[in-house]
MOPAC internal coordinates of N, CA, C and O (Angstrom, degrees):
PM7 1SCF
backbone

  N    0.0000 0     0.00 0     0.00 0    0    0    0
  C    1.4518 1     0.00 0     0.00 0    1    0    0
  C    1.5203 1   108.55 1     0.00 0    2    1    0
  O    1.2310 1   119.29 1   -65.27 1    3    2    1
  N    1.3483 1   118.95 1   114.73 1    3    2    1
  C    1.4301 1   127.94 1  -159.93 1    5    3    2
  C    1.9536 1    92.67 1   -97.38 1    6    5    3
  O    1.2310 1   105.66 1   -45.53 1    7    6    5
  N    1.4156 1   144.19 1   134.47 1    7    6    5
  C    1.1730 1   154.46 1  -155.36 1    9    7    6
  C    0.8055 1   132.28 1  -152.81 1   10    9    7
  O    1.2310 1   126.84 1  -179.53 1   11   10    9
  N    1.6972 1   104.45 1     0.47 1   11   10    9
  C    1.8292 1   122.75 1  -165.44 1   13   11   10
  C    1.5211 1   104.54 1   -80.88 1   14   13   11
  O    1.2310 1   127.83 1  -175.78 1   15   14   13
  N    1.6915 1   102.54 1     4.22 1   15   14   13
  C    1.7556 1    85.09 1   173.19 1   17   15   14
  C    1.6155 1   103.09 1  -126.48 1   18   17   15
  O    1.2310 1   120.90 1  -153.89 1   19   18   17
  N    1.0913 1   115.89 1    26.11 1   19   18   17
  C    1.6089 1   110.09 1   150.95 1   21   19   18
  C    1.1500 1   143.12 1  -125.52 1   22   21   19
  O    1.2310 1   116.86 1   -31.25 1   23   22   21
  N    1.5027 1   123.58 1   148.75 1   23   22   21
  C    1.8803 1   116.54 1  -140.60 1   25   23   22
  C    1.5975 1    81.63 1  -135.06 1   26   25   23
  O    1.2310 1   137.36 1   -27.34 1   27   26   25
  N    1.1697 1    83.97 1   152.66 1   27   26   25
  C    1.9184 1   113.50 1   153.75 1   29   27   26
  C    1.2712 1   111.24 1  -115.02 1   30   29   27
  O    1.2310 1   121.65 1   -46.49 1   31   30   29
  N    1.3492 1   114.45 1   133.51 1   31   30   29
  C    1.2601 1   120.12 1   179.42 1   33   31   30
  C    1.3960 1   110.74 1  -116.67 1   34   33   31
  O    1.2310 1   104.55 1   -36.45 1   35   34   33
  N    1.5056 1   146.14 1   143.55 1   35   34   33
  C    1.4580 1   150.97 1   160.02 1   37   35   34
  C    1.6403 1   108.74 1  -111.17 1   38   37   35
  O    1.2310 1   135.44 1   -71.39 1   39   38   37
  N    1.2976 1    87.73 1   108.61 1   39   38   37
  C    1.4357 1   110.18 1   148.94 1   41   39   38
  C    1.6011 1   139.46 1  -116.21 1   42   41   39
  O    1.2310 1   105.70 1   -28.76 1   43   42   41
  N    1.1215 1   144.12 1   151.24 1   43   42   41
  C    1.1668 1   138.45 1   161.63 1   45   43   42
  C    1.0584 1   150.08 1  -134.87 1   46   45   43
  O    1.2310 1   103.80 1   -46.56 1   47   46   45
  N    1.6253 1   147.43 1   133.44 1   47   46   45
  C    1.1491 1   132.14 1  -129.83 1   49   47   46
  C    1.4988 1   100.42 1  -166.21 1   50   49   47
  O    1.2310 1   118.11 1   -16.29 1   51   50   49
  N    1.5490 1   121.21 1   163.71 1   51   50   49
  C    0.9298 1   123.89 1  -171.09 1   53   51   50
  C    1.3185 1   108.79 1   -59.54 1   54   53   51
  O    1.2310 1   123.61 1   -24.08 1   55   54   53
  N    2.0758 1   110.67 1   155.92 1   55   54   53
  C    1.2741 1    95.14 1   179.45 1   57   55   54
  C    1.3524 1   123.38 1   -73.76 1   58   57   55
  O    1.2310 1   129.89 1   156.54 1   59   58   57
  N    1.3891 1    98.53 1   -23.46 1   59   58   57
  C    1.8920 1    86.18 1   167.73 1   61   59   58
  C    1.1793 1   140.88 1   -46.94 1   62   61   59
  O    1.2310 1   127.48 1   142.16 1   63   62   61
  N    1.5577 1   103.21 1   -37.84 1   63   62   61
  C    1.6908 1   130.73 1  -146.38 1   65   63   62
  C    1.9133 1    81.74 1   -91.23 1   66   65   63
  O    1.2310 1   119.76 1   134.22 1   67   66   65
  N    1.2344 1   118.06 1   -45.78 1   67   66   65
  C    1.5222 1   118.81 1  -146.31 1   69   67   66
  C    2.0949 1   108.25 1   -58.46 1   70   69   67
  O    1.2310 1   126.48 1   152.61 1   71   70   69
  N    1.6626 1   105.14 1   -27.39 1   71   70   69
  C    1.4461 1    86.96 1  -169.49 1   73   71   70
  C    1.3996 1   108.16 1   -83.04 1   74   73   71
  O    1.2310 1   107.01 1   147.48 1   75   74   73
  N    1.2761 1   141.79 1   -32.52 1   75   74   73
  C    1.1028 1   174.70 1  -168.66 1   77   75   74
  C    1.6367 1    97.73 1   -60.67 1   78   77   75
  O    1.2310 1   118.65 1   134.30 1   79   78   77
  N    1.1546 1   120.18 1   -45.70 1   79   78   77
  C    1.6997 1   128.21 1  -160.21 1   81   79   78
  C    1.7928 1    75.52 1   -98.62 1   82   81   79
  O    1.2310 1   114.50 1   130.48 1   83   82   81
  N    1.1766 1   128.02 1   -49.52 1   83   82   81
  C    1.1889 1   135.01 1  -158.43 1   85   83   82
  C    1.5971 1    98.19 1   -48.66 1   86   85   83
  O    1.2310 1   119.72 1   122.64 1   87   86   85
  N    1.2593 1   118.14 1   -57.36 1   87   86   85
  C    1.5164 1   135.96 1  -161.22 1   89   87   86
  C    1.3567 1   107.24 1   -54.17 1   90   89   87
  O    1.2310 1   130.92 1   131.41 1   91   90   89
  N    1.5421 1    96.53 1   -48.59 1   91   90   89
  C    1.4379 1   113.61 1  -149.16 1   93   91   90
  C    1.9714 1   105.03 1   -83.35 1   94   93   91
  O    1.2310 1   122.61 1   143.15 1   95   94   93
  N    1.4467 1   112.61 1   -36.85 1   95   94   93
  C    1.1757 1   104.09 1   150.16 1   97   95   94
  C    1.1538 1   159.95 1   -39.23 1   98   97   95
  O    1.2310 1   124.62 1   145.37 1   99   98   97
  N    1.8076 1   108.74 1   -34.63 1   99   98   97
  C    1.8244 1   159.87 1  -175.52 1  101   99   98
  C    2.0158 1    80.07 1   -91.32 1  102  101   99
  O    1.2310 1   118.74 1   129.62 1  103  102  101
  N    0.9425 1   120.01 1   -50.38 1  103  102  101
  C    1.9684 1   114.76 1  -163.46 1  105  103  102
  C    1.5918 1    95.00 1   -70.46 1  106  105  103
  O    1.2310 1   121.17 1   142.14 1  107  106  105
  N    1.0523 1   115.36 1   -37.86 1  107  106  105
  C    1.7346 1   130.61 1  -165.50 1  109  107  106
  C    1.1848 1   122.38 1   -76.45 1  110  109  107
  O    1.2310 1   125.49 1  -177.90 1  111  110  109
  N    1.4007 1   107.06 1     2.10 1  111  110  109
  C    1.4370 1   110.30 1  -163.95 1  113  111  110
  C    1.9093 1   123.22 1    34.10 1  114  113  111
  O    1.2310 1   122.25 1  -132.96 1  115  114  113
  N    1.2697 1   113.30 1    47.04 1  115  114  113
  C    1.1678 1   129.08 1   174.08 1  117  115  114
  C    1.2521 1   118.34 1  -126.15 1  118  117  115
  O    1.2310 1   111.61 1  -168.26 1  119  118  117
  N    1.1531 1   133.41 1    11.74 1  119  118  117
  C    1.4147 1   156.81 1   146.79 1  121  119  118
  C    1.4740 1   136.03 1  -163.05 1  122  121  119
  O    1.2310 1   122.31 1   -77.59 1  123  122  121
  N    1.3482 1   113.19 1   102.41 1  123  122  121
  C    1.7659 1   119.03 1  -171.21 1  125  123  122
  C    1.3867 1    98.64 1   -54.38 1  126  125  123
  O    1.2310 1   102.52 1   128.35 1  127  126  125
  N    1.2750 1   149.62 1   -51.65 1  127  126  125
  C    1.4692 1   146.21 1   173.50 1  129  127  126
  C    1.2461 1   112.68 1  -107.14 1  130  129  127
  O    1.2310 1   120.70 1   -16.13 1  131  130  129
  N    1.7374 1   116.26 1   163.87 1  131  130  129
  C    0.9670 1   114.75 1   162.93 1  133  131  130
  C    1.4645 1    96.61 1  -163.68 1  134  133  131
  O    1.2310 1   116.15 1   -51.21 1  135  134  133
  N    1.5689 1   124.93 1   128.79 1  135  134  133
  C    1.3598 1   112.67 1  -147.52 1  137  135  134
  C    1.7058 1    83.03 1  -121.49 1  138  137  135
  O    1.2310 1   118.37 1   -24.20 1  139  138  137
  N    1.2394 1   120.70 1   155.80 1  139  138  137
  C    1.8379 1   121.16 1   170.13 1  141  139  138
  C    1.4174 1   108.48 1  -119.11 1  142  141  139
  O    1.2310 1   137.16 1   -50.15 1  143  142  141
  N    1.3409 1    84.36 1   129.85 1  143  142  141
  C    1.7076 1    77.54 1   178.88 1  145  143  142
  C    1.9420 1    90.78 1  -132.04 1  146  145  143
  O    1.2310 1   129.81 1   -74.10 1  147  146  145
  N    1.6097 1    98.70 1   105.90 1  147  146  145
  C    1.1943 1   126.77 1   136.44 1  149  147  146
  C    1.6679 1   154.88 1    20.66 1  150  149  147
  O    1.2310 1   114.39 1  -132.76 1  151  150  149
  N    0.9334 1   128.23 1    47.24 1  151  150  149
  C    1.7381 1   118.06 1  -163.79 1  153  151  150
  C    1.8409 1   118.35 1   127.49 1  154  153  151
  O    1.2310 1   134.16 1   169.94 1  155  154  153
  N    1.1529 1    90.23 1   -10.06 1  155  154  153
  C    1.2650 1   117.27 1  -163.66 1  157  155  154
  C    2.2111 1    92.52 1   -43.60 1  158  157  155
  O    1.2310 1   129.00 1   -34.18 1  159  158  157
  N    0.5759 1   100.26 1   145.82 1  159  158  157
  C    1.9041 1   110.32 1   170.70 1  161  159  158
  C    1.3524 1   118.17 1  -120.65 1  162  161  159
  O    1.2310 1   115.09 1   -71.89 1  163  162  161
  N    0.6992 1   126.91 1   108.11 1  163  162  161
  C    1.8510 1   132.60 1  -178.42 1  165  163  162
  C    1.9610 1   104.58 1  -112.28 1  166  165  163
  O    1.2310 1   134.19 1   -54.10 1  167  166  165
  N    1.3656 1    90.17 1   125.90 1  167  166  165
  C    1.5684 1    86.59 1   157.31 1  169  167  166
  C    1.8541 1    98.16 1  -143.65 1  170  169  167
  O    1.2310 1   131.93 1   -24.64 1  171  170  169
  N    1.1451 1    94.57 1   155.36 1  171  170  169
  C    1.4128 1   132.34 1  -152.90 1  173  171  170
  C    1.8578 1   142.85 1  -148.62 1  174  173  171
  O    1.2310 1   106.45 1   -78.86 1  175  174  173
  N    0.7693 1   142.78 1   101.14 1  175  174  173
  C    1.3468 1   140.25 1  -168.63 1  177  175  174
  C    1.8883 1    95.54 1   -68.23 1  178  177  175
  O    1.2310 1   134.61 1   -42.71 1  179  178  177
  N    1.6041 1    89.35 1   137.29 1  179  178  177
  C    1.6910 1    89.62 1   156.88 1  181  179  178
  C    1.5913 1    96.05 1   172.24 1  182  181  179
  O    1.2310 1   126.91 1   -55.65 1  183  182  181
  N    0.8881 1   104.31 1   124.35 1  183  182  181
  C    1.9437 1   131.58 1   173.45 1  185  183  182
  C    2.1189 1   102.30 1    94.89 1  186  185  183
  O    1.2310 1   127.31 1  -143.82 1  187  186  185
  N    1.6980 1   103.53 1    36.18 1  187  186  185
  C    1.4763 1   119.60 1  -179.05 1  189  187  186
  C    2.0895 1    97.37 1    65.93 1  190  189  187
  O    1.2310 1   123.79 1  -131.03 1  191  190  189
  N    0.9164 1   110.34 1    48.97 1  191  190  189
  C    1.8033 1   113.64 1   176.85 1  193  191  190
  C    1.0813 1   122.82 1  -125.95 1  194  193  191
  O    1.2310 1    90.49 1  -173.25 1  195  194  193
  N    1.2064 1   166.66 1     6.75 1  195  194  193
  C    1.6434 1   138.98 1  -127.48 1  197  195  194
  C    1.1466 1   133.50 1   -38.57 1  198  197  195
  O    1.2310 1   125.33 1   -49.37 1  199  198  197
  N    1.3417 1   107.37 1   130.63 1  199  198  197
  C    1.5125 1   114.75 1  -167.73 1  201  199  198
  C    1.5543 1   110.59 1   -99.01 1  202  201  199
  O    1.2310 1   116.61 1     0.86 1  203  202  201
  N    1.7129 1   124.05 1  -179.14 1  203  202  201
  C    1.0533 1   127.05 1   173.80 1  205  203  202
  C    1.1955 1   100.20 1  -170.86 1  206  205  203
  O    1.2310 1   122.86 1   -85.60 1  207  206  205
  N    1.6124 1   112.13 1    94.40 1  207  206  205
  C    1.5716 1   108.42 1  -176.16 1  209  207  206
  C    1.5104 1    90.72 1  -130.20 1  210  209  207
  O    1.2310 1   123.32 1   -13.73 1  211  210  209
  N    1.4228 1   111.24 1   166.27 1  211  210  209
  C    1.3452 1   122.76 1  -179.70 1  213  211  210
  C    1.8765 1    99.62 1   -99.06 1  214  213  211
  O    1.2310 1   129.71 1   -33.61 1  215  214  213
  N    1.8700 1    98.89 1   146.39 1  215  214  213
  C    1.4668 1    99.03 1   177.50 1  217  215  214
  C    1.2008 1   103.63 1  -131.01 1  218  217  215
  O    1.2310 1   117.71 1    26.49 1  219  218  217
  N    1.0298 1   121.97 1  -153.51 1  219  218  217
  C    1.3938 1   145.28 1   147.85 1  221  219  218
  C    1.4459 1   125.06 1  -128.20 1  222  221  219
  O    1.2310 1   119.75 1   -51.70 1  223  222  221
  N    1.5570 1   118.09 1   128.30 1  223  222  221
  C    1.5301 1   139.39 1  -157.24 1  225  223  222
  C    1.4739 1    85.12 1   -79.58 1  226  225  223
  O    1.2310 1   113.61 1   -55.12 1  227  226  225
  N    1.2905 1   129.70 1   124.88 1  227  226  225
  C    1.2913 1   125.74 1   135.20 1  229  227  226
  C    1.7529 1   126.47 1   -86.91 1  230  229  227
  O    1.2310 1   119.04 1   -29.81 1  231  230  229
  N    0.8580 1   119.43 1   150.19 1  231  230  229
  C    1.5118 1   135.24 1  -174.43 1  233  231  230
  C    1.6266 1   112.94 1  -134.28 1  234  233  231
  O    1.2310 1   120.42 1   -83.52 1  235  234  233
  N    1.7639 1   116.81 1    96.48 1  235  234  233
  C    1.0826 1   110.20 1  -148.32 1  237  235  234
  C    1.9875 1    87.93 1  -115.30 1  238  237  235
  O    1.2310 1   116.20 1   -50.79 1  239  238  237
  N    1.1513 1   124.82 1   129.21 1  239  238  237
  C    1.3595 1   119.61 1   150.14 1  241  239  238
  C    1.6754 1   137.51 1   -97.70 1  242  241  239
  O    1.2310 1   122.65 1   -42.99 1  243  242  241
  N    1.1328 1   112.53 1   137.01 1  243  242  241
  C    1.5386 1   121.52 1  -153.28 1  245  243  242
  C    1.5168 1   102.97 1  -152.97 1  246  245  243
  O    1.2310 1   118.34 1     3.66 1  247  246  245
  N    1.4544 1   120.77 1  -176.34 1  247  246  245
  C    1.3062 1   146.67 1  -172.93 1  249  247  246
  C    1.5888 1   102.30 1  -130.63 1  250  249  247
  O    1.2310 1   133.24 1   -36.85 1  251  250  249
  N    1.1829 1    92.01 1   143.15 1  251  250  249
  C    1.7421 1    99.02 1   167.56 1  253  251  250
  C    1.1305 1   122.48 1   -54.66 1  254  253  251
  O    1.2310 1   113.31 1   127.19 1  255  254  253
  N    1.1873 1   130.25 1   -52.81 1  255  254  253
  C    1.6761 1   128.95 1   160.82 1  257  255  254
  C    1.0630 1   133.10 1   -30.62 1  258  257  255
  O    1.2310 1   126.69 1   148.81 1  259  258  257
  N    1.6918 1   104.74 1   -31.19 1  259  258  257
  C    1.6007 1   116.45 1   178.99 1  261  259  258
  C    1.5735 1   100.66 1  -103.11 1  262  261  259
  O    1.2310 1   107.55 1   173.36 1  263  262  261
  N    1.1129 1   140.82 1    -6.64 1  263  262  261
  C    1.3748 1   136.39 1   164.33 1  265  263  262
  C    1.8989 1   128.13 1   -19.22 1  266  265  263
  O    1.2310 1   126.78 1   126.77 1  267  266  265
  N    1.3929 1   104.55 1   -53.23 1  267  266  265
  C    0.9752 1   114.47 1  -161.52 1  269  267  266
  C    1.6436 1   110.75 1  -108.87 1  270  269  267
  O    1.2310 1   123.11 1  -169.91 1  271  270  269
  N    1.5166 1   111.64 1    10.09 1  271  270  269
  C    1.6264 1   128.51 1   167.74 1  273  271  270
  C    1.6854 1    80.44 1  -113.08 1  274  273  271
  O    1.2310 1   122.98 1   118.86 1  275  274  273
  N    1.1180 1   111.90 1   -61.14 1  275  274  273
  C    2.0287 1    75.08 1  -165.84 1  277  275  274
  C    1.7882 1   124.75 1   -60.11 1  278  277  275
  O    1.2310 1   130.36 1   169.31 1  279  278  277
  N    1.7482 1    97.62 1   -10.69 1  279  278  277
  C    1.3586 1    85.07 1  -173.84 1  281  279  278
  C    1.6838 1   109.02 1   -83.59 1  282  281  279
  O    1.2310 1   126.64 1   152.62 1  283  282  281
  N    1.4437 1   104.84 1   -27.38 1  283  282  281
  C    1.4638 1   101.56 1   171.99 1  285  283  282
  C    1.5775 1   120.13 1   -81.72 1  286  285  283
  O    1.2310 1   121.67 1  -158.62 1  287  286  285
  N    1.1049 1   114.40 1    21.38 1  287  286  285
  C    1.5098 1   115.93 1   162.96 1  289  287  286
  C    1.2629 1   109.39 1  -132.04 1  290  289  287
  O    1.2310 1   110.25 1  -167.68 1  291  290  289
  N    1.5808 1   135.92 1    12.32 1  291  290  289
  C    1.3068 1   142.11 1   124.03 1  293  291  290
  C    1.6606 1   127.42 1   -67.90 1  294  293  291
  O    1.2310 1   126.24 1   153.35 1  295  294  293
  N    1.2527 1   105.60 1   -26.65 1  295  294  293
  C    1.8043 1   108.50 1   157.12 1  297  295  294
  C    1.4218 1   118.08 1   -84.61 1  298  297  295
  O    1.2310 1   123.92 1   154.14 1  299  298  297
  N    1.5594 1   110.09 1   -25.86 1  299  298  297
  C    1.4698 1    98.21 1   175.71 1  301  299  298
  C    1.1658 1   121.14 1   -93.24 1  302  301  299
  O    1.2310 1   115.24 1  -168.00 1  303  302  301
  N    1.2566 1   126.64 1    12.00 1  303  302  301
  C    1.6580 1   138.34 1  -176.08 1  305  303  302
  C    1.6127 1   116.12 1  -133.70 1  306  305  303
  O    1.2310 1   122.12 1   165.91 1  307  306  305
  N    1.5128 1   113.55 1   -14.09 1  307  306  305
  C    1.6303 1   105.07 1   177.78 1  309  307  306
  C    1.3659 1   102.68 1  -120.22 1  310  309  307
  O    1.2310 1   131.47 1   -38.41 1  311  310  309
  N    1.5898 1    95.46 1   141.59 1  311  310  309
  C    1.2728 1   129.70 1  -160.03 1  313  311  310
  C    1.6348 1   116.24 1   -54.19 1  314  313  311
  O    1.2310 1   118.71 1   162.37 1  315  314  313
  N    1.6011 1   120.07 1   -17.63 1  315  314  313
  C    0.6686 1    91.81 1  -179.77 1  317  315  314
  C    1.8209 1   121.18 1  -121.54 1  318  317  315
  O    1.2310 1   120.58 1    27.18 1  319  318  317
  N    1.4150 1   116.49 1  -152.82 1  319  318  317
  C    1.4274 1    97.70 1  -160.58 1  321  319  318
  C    1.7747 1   111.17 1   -83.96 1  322  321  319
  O    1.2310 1   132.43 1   153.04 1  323  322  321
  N    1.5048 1    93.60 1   -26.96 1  323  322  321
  C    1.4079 1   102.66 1  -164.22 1  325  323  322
  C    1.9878 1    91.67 1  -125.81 1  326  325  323
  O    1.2310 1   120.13 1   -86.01 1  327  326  325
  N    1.5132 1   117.36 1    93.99 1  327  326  325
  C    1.5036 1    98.36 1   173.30 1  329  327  326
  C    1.1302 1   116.63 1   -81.44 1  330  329  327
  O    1.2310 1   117.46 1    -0.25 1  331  330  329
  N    1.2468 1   122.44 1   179.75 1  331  330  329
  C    1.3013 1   130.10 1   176.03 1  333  331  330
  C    2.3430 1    97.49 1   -90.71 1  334  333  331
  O    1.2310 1   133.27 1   -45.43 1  335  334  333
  N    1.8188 1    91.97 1   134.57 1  335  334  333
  C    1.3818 1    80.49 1   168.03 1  337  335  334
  C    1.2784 1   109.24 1  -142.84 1  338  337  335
  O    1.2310 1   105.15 1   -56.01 1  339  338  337
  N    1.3345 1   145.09 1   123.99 1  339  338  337
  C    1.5274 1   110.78 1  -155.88 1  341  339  338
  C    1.9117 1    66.17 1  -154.99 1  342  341  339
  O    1.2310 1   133.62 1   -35.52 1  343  342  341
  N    1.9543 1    91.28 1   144.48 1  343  342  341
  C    1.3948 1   110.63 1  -169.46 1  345  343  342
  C    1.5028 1    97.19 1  -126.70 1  346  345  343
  O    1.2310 1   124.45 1   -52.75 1  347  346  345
  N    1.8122 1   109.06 1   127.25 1  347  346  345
  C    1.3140 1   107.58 1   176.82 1  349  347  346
  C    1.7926 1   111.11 1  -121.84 1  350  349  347
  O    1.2310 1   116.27 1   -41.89 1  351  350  349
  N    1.3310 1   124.69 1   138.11 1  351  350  349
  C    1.1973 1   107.27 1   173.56 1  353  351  350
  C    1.6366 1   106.68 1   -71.27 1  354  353  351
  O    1.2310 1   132.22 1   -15.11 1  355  354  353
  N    1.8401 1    94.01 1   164.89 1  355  354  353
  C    1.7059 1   111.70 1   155.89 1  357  355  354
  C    1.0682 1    99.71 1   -92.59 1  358  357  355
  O    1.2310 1   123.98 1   -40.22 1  359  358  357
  N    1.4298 1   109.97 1   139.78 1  359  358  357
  C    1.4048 1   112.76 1   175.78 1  361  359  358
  C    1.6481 1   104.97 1  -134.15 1  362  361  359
  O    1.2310 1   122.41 1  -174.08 1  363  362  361
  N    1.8219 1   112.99 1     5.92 1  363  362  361
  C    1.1589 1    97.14 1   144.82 1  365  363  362
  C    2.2532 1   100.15 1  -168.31 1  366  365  363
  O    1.2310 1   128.43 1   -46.02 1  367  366  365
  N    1.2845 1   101.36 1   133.98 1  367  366  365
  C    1.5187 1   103.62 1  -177.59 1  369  367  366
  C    1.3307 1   112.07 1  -133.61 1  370  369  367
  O    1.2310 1   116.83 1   -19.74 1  371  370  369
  N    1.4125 1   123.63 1   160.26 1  371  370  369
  C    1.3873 1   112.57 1   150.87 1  373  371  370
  C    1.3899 1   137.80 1   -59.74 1  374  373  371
  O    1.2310 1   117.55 1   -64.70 1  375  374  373
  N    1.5164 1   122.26 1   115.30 1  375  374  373
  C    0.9678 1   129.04 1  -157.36 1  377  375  374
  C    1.9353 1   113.10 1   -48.42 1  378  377  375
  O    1.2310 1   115.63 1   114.60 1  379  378  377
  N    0.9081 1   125.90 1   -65.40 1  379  378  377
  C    1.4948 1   132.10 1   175.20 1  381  379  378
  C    1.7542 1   100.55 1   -41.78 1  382  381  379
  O    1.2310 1   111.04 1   149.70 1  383  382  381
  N    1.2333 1   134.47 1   -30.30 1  383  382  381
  C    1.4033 1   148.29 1   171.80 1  385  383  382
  C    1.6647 1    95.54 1   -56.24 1  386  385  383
  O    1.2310 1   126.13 1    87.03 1  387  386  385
  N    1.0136 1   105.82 1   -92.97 1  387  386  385
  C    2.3652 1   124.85 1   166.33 1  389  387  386
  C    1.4585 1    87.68 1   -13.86 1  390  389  387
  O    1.2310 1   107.47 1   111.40 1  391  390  389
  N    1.2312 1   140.96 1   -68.60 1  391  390  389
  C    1.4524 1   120.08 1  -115.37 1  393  391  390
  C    1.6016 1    97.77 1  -113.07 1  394  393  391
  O    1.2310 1   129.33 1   171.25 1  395  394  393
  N    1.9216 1    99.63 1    -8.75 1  395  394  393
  C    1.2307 1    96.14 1   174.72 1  397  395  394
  C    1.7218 1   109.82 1   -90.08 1  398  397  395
  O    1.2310 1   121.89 1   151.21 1  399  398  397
  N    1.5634 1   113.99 1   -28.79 1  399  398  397
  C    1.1884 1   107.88 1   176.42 1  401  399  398
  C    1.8369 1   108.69 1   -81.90 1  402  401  399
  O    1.2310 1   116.94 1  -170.43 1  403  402  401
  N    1.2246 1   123.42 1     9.57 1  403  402  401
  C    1.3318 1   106.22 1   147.44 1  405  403  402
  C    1.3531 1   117.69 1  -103.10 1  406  405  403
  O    1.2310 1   120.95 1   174.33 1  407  406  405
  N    0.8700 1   115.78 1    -5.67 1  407  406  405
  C    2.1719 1   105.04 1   151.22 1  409  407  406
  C    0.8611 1    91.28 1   -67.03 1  410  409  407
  O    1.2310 1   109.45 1    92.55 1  411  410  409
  N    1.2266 1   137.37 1   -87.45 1  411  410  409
  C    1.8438 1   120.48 1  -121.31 1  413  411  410
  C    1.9968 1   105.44 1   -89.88 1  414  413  411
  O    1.2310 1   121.59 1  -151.32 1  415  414  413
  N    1.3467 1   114.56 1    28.68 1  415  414  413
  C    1.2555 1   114.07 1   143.87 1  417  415  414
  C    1.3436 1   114.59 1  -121.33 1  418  417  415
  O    1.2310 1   117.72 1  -170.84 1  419  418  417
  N    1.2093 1   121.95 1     9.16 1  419  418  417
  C    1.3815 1   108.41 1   162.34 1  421  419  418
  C    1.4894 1   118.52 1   -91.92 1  422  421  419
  O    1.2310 1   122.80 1   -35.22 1  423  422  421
  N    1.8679 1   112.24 1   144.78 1  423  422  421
  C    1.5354 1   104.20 1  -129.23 1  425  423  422
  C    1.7559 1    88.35 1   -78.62 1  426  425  423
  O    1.2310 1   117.73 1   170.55 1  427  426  425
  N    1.4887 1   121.92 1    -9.45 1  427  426  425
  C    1.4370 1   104.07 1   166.88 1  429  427  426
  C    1.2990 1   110.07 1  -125.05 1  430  429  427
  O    1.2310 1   122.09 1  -102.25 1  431  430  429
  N    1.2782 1   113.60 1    77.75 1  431  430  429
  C    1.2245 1   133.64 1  -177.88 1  433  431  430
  C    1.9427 1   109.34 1   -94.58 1  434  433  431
  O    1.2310 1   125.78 1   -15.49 1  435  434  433
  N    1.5052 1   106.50 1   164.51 1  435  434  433
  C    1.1699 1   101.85 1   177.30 1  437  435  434
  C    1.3450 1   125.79 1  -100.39 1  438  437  435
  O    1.2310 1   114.36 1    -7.15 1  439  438  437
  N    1.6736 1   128.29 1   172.85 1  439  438  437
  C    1.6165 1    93.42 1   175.66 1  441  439  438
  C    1.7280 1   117.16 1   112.91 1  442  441  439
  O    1.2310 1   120.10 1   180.00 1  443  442  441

């Protein structure tokens, strides 16, 4: 089972902002899933402060090919200045799982 072309991506975003960006990624064919996970608490330094705001975890699945359209339609759609984008390989899935999330990011995919 060859896998070197599918990624998980983590991002996170307000909980408002997150289903909305969520959708629109899944419409874009720039991510076949994108799962939210909820409650999430982040604290963080940024403008010399620490913060502690609540988000929501996104969990985005994709292909390498589509890497660099979902990340520019995660900067051009989330709210904030600096998102979080962090790319992980699969390095192991169920195969019928893989082959469905490489249809549904390909931009004429079926489904």
């Amino acid at each position: 089972m060859d896998l070197t072309d599918c990624r998980v991506v983590y991002v996170t975003a307000a909980p408002h902002e997150a289903p909305d960006l969520a959708r629109a990624l899944v419409e874009r064919r720039v991510a076949a899933c994108v799962n939210l996970v909820p409650g999430v608490r982040s604290f963080y330094r940024w403008e010399s402060e620490v913060h502690d705001d609540p988000e929501t975890l996104m969990i985005i699945k994709t292909t390498a090919d589509r890497l660099e359209a979902l990340k520019a339609a995660v900067i051009e759609l989330h709210s904030y200045d600096v998102p979080e984008f962090i790319v992980l390989p699969i390095t192991s899935a169920h195969e019928p799982y893989a082959a469905w999330l490489r249809d549904q990011t390909r931009e004429n995919g079926s489904g």
